[in-house]
N, C-alpha and C positions, 0 to 999 in steps of 0.2 A: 323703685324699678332697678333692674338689674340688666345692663346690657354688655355684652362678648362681641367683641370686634374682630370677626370672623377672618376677613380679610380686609387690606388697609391698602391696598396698589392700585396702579391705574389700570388701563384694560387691556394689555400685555401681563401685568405683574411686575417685581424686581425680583433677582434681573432680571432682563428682557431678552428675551431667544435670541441669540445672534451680535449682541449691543454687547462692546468693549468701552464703555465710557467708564468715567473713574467712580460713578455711583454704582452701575452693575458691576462691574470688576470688582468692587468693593465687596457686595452684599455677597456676589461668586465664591469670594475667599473667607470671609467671616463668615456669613448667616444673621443667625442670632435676629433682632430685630430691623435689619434690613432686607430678609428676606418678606415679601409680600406678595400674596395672592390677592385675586380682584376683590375688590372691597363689596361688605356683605355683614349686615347684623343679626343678631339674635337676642330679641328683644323680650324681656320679663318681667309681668307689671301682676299684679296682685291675683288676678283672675285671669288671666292667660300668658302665651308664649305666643311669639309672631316672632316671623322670620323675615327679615326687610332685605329682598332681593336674589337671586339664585343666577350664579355666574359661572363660569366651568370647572372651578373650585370645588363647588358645592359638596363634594361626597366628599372630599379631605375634611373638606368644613366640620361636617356636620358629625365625622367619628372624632373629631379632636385631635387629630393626626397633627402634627406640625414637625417641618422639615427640621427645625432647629432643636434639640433636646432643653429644656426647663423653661417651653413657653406651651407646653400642651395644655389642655384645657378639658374638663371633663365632656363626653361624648352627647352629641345632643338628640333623643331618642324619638321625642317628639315634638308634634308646634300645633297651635290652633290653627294658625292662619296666614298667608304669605301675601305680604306689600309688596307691590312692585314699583319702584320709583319712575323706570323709563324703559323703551327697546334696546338699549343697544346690549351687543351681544356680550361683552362683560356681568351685566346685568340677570339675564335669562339664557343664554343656553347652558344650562345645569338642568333644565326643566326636567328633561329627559330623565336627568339622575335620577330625581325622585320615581318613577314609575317604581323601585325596587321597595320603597315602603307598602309596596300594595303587599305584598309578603308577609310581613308585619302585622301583628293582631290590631294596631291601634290606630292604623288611616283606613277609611274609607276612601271617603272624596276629602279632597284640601279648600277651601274657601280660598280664594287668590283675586289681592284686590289689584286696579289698573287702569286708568284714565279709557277712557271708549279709542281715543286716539293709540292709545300706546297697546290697546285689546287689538285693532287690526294690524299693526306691523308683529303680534305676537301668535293672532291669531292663522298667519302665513308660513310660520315655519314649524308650527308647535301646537297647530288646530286638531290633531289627531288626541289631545290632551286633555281637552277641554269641552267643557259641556255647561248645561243648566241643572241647578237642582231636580233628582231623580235620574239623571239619565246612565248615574255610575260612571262616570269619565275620571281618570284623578283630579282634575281641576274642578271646581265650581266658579264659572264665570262672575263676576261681580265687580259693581263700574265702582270707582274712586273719583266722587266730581271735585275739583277743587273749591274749599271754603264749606264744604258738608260735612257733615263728622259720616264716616265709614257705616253703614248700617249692617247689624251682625254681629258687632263683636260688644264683648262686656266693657273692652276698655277703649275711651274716650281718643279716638284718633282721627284727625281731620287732615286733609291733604292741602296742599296749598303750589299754587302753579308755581315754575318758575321757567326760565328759559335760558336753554340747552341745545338751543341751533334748529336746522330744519332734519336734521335725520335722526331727532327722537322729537316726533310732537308728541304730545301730551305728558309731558315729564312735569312731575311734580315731587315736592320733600315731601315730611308729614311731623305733625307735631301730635306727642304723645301727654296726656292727662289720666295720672293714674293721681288720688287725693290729691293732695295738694303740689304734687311734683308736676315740672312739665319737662319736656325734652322735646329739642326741635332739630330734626334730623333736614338737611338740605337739598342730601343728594346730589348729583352731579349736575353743577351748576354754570350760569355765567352772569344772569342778573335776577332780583326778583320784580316782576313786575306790578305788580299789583302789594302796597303797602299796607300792609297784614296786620295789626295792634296786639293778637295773639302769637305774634313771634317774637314780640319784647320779653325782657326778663325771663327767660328761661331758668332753669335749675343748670341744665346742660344742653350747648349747643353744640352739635355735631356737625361738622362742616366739610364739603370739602376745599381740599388743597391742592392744588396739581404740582401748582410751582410756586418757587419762593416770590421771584420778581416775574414782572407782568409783561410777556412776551409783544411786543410789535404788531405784532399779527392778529389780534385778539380785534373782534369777535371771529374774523372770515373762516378761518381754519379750524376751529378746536370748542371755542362757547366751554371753557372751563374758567374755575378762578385762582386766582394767583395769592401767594399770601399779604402780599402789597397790595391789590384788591380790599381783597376781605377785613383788613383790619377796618374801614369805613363802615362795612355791616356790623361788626364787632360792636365797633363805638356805637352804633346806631341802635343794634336789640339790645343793650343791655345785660349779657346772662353773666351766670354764677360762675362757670366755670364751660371753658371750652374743648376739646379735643379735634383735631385737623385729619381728617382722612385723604381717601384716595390721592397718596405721594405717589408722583411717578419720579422717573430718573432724571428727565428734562430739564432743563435750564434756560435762561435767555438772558445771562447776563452781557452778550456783545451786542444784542440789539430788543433793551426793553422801552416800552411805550414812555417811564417815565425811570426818571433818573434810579438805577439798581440801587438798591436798602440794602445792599452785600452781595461776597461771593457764593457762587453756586451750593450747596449742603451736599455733600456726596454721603453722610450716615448719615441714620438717628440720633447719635450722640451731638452731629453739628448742627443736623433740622434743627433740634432743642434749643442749642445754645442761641442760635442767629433766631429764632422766634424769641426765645427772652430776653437778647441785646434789644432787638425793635420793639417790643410789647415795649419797655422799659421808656426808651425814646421817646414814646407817642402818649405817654402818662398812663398807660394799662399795666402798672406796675403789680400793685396786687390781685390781677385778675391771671388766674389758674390758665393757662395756654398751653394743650399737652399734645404732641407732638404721637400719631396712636401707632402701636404694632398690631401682628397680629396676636390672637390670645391674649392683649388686653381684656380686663373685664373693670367696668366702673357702674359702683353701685350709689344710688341717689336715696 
């Protein structure tokens, strides 16, 4: 499998419109891979392409455009079929974008999968898109139940719930099985509740990361995960190798739930180092922990 890490930010981006902190200040004056747009895949497994999410990025996305020069990425022309993780507008409003493939010799309709929960809060802003097989709309409606593998597609992908607050119900990851490879994508999370056997041992877990240390506040405000968090599920699945998404600019190092594991990361150069000083700490020393941009591409 081959996956392109689309975009790697939270659901503003870095930087953030408006936000003079030292991580957007930062990405403002450099680029390079501290610039992010909303986080978004492009996933390649032997007999198709699926595209895991469409957020307001999506048409930068998907020509390989990238704001920084020597992190562009070949242009992505087509896809079988689009995962949708959850509603929030990070996530789907791109939809729109795509209506411009109908121009194109090679969509018809798009198969687009999506929890029945997360099809009505999609179905309200974006219902003009959507339809049933036959009816010619770009979308083809199509449920994602959690713990079912996806019917439809050739390669092997099963959703699995997780939870992400009350203004995205029916949000779920998705673990991908192509032969012997697996990949288990989390999406925007905050706990998983239902303990899965198929999310151990991955080849590659895709995770996300909002923050380094784990904010006070946590769950009432936000239902994201912190990388203080995560290292717990880390130890817990088992995988081969990791990669951390959705970075946003945020911090809570003057008022975290448990004692701060370090100072704030304002790059990518310092996300890196302070996830390999604590991987190291917690005895995950040789376990691959990679800190993702955009125009990353990692092949399994």
């Amino acid at each position: 499998m081959k996956i392109t890490f689309l975009g790697t930010g939270a659901a503003w981006g870095n930087p953030e419109l408006g936000c003079n902190c030292d991580a957007c200040s930062y990405a403002r004056t450099h680029g390079g891979k501290d610039r992010r747009r909303r986080t978004a895949l492009f996933v390649e497994t032997s007999s198709e392409k699926l595209l895991v999410d469409c957020g307001p990025d999506i048409r930068e996305q998907l020509m390989g455009q990238r704001a920084s020069p020597g992190l562009e990425y070949d242009p992505i022309e087509e896809f079988d079929a689009l995962l949708i993780t959850h509603s929030h507008t990070d996530h789907i409003n791109g939809l729109d974008e795509l209506s411009a493939l109908r121009r194109s010799e090679w969509v018809d309709s798009i198969p687009a999968y999506a929890t029945e929960s997360a099809w009505g809060e999609i179905m309200k802003r974006f219902g003009y898109l959507v339809g049933n097989e036959g009816e010619g709309r770009l979308f083809i409606r199509r449920l994602a139940f959690p713990g079912v593998q996806l019917v439809g597609l050739q390669t092997n992908v099963t959703p699995f719930k997780v939870e992400h607050g009350p203004t995205a119900p029916g949000a779920v990851g998705y673990i991908f099985q192509d032969g012997d490879k697996k990949v288990v994508y989390t999406g925007d999370f905050y706990d998983v509740p239902i303990r899965d056997e198929r999310l151990k041992e991955p080849d590659l877990l895709i995770m996300e990361c909002n923050w380094y240390n784990e904010p006070r506040t946590q769950p009432k405000t936000s239902w994201h995960m912190s990388f203080q968090r995560a290292l717990s599920f880390i130890q817990s699945w088992s995988p081969k190798r990791v990669v951390l998404v959705h970075i946003s600019h945020e911090d809570f190092t003057r008022t975290p739930l448990n004692t701060p594991i370090g100072t704030r990361p304002k790059n990518h150069a310092e996300w890196q180092l302070s996830v390999n000083r604590k991987r190291n700490q917690v005895g995950l020393g040789g376990l691959p922990i990679e800190v993702s941009y955009d125009g990353m591409v990692v092949t399994i």
